[in-house]
Each structure stands twice: as C-alpha cells, then as structure tokens.
N, CA, C and O atoms as a CHARMM CRD file, in Angstrom:
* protein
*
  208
    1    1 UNK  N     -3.70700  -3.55200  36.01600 PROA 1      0.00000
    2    1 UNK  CA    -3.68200  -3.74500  34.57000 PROA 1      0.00000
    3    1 UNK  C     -4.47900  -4.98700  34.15500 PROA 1      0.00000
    4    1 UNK  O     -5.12900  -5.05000  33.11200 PROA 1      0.00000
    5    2 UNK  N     -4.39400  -5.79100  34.89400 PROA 2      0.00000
    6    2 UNK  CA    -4.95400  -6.89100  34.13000 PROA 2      0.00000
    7    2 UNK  C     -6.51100  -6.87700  34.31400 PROA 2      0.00000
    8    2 UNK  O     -7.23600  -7.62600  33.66000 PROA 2      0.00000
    9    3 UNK  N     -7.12100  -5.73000  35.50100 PROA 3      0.00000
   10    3 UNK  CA    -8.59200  -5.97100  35.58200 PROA 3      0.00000
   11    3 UNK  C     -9.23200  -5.07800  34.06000 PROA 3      0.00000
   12    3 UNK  O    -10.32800  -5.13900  33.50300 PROA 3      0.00000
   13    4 UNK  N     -8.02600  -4.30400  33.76500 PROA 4      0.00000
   14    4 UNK  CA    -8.21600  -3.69000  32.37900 PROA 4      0.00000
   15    4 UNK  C     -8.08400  -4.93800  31.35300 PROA 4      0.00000
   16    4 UNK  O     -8.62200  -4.77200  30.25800 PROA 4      0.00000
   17    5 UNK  N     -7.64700  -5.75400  31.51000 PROA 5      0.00000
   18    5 UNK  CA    -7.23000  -6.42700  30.17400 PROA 5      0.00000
   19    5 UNK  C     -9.08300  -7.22300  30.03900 PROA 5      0.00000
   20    5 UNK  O     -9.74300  -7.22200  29.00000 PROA 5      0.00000
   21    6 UNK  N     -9.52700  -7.79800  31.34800 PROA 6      0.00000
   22    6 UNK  CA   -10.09700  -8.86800  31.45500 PROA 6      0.00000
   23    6 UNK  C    -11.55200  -7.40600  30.73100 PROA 6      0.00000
   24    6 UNK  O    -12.19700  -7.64400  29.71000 PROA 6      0.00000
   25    7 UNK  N    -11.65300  -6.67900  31.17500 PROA 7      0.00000
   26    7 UNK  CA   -12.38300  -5.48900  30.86300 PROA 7      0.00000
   27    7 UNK  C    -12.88500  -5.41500  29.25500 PROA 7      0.00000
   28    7 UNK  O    -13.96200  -5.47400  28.66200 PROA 7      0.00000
   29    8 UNK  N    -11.12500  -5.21100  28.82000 PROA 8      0.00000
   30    8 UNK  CA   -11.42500  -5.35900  27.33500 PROA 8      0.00000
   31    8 UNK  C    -11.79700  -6.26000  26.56800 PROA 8      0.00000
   32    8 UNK  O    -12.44800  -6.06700  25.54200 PROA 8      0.00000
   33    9 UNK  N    -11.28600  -7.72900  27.14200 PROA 9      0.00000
   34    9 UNK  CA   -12.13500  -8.45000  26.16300 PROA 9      0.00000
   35    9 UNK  C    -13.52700  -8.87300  26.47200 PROA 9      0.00000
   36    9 UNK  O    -14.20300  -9.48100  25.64100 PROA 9      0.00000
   37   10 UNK  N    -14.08300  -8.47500  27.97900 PROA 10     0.00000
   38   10 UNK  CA   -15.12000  -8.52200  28.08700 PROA 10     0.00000
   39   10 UNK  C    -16.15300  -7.79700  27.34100 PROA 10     0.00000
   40   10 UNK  O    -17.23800  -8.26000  26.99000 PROA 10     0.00000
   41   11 UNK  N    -15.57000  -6.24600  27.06900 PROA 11     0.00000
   42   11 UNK  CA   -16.55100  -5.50900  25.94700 PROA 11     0.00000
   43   11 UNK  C    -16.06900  -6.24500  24.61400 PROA 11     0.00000
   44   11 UNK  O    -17.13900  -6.56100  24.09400 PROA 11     0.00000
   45   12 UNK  N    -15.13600  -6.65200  23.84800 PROA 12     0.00000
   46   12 UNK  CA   -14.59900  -7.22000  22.59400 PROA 12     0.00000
   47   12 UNK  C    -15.87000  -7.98300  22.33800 PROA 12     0.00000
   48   12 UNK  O    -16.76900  -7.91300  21.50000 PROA 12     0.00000
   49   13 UNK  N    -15.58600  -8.77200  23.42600 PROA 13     0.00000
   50   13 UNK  CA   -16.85100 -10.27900  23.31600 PROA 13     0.00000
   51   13 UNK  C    -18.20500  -9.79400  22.93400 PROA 13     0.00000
   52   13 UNK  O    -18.68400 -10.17200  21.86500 PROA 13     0.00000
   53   14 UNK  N    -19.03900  -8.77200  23.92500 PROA 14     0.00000
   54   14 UNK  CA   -20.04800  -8.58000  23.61100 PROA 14     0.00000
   55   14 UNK  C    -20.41200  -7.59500  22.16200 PROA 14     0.00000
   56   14 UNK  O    -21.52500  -7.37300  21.68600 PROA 14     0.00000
   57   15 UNK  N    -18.95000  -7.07200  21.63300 PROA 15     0.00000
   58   15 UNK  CA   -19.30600  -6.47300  20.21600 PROA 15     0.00000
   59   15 UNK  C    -19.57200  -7.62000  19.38300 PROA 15     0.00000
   60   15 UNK  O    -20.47300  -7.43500  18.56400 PROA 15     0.00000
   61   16 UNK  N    -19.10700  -8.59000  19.37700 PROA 16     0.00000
   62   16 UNK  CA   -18.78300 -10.20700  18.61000 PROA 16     0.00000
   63   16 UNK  C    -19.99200 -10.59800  18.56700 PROA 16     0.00000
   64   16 UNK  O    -20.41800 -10.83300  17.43600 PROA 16     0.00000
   65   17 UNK  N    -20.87100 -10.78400  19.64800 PROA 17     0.00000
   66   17 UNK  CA   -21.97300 -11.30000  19.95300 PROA 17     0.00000
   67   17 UNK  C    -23.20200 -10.39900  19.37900 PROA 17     0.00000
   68   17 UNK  O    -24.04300 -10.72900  18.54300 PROA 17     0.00000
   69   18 UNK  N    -23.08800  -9.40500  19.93800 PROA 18     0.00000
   70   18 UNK  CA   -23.99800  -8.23000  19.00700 PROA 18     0.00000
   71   18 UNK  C    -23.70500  -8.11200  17.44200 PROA 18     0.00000
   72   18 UNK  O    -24.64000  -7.81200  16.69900 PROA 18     0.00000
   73   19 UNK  N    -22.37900  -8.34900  16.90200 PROA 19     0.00000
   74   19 UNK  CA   -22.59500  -8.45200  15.58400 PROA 19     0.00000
   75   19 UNK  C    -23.31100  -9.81000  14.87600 PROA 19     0.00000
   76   19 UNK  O    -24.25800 -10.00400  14.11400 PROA 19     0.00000
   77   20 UNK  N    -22.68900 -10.31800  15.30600 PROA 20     0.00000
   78   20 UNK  CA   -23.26300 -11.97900  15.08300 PROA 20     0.00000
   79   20 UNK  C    -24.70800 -12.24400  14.56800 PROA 20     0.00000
   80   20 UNK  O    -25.16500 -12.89200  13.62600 PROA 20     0.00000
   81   21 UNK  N    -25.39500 -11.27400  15.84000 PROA 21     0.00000
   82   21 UNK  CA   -26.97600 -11.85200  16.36400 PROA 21     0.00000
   83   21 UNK  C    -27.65100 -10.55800  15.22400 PROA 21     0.00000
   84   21 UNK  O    -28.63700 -10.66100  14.49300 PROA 21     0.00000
   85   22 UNK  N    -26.72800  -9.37700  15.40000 PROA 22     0.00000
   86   22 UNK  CA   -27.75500  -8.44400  14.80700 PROA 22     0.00000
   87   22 UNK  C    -28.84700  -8.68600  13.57300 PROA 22     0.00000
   88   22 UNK  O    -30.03300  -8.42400  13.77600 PROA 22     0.00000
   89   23 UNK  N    -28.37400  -9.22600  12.21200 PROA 23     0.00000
   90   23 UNK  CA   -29.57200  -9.94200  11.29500 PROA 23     0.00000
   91   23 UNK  C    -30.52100 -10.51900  11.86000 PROA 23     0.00000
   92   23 UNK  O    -31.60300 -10.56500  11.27600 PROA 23     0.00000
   93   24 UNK  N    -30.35200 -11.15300  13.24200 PROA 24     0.00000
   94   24 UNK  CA   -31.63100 -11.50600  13.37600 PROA 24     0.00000
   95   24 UNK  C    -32.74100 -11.11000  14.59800 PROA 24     0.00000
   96   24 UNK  O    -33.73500 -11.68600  15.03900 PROA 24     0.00000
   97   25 UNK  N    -32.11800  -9.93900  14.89000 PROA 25     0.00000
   98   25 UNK  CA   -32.73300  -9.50600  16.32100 PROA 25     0.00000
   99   25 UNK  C    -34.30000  -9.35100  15.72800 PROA 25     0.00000
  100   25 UNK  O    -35.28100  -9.72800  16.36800 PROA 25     0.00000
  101   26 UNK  N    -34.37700  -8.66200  14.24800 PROA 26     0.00000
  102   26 UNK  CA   -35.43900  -8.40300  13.99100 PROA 26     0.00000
  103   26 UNK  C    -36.58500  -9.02200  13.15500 PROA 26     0.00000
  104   26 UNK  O    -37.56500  -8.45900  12.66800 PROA 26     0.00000
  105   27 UNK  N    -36.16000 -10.52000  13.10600 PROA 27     0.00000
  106   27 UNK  CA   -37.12400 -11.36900  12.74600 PROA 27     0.00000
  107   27 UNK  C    -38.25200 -11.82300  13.01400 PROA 27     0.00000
  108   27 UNK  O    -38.50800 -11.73200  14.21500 PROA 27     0.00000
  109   28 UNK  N    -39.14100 -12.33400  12.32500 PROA 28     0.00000
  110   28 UNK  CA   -39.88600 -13.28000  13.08300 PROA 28     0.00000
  111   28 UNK  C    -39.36700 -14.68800  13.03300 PROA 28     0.00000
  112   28 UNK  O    -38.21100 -14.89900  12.66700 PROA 28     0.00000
  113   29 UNK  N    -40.42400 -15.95800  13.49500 PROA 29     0.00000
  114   29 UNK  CA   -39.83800 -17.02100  14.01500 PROA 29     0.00000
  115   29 UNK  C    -39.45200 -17.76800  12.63500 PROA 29     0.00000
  116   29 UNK  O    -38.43600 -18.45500  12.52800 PROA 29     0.00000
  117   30 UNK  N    -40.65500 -17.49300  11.28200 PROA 30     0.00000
  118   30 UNK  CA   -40.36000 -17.61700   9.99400 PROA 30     0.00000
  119   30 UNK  C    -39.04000 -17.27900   9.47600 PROA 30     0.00000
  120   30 UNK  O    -38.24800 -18.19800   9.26800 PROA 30     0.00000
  121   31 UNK  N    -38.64600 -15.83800   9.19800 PROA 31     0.00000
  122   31 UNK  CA   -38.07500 -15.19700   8.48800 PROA 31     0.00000
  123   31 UNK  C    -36.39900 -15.69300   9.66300 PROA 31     0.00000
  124   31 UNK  O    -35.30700 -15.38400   9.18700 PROA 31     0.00000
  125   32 UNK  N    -36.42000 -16.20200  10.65700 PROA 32     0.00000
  126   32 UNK  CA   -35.13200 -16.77800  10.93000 PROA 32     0.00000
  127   32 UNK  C    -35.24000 -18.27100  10.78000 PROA 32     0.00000
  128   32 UNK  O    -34.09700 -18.71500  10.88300 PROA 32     0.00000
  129   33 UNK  N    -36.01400 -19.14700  10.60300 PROA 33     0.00000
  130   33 UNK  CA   -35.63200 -20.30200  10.27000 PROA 33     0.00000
  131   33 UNK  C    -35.33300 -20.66500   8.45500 PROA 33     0.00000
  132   33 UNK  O    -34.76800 -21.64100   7.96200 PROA 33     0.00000
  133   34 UNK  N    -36.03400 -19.31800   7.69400 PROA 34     0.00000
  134   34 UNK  CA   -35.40400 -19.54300   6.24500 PROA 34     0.00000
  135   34 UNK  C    -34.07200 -19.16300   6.45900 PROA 34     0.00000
  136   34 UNK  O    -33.33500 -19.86400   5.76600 PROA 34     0.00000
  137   35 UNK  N    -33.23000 -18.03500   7.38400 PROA 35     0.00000
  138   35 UNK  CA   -32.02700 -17.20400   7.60800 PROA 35     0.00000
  139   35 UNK  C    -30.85700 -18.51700   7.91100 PROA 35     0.00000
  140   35 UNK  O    -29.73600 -18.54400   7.40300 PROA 35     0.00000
  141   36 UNK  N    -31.45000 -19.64400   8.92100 PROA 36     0.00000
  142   36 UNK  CA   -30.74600 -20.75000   9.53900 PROA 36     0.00000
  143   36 UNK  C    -30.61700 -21.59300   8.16600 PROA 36     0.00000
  144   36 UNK  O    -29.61800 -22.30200   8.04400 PROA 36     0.00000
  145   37 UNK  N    -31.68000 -21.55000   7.01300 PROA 37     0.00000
  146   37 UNK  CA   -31.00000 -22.41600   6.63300 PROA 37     0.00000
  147   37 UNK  C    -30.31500 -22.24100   5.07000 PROA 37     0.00000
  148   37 UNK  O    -29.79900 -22.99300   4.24300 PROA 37     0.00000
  149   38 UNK  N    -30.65800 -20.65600   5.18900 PROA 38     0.00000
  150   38 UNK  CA   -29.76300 -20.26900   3.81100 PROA 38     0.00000
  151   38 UNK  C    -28.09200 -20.14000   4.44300 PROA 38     0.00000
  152   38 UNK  O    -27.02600 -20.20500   3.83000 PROA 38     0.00000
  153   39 UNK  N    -28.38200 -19.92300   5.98500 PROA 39     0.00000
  154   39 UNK  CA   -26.98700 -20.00100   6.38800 PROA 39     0.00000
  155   39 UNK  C    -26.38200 -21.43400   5.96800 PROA 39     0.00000
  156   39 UNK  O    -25.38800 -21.44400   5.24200 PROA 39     0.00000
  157   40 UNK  N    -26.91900 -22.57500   6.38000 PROA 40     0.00000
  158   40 UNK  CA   -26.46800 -24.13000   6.71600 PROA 40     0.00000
  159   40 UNK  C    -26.06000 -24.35700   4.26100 PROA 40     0.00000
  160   40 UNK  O    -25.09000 -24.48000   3.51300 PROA 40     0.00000
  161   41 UNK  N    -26.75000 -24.31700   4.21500 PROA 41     0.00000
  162   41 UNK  CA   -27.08300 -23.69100   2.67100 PROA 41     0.00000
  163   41 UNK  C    -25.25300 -23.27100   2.04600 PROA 41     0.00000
  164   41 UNK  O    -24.41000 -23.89300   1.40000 PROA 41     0.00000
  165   42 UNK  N    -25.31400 -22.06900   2.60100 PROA 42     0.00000
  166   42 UNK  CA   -24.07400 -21.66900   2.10000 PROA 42     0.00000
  167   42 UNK  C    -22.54300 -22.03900   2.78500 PROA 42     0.00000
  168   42 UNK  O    -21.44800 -21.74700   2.30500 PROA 42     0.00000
  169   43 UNK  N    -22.77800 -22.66000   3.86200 PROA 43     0.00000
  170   43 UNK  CA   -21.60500 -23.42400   4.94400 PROA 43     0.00000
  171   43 UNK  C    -21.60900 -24.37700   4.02400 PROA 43     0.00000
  172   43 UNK  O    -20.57300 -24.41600   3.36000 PROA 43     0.00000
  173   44 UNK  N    -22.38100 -25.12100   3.77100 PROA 44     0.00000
  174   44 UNK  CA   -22.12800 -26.78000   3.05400 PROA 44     0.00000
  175   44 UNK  C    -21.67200 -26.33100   1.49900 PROA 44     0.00000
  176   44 UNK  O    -21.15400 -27.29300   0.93200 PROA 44     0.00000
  177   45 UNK  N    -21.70900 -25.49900   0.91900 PROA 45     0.00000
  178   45 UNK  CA   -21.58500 -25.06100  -0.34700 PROA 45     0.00000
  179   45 UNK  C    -20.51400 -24.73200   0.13700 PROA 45     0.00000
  180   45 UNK  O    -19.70800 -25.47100  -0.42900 PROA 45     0.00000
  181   46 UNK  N    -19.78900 -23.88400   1.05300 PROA 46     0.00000
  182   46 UNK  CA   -17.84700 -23.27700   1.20200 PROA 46     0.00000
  183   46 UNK  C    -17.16700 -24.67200   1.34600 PROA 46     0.00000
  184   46 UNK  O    -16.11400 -24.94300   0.76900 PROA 46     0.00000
  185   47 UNK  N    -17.75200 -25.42600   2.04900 PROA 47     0.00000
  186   47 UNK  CA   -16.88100 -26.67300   2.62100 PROA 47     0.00000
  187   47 UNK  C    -16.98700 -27.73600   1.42400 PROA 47     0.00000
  188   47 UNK  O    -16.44700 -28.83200   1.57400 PROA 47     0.00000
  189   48 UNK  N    -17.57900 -27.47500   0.40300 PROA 48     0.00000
  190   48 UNK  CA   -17.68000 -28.52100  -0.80600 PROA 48     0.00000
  191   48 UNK  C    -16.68800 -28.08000  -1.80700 PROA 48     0.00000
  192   48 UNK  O    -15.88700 -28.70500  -2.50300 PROA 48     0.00000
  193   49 UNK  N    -17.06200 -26.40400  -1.64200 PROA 49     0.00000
  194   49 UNK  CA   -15.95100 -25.57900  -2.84600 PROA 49     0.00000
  195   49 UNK  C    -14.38000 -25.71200  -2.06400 PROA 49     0.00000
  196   49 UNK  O    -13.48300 -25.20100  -2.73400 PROA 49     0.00000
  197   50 UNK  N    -13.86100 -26.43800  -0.50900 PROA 50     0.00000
  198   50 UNK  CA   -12.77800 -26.36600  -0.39600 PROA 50     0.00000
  199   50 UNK  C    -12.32300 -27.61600  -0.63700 PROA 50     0.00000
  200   50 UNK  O    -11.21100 -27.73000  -1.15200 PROA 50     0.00000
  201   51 UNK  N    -13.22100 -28.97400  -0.25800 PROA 51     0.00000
  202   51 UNK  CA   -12.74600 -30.37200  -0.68900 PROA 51     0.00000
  203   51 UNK  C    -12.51400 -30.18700  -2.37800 PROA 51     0.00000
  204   51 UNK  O    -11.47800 -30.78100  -2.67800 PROA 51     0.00000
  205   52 UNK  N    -12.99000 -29.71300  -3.26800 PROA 52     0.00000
  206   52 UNK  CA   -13.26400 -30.09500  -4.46100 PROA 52     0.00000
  207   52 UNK  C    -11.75600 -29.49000  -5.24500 PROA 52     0.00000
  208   52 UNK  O    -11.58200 -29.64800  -6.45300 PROA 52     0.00000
C-alpha cells in the first residue's frame, strides 16, 4: 500500500507542475519575461490589497 500511496502523489506532483508551467511552455524568451512580470505585478498588488 504505501508503494501506492508514494505512486500517487508522485503523479499528483507532476499534474501540479504541468499545470503551473503550462502558460508558458509556449513562449518565447520575450513573451515570458513580460508573463514574469505581469505575474510579480499582480502578487504585489494581492499582498497590498491584504495589508490595506
């Protein structure tokens, strides 16, 4: 049982990772460094709208 358990979250993980990455599998080196920083962009904008 447990080589099943370690199994499942081994596939879990790599769905996590594949979702994650998917927006940018198909970039170029441009079109992901505007992606990095509309991300950084909207992180600093959630964490301002929770102090405030």
């Amino acid at each position: 049982m447990n080589c099943l358990n370690r199994l499942d979250y081994g596939i879990d993980y790599f769905k996590r990772v594949l979702t994650v990455y998917a927006p940018v599998l198909d970039m170029n080196e441009k079109e992901y460094i505007q992606y990095l920083e509309s991300m950084d962009r909207k992180n600093v904008e959630e964490k301002l709208s929770i102090i405030r």
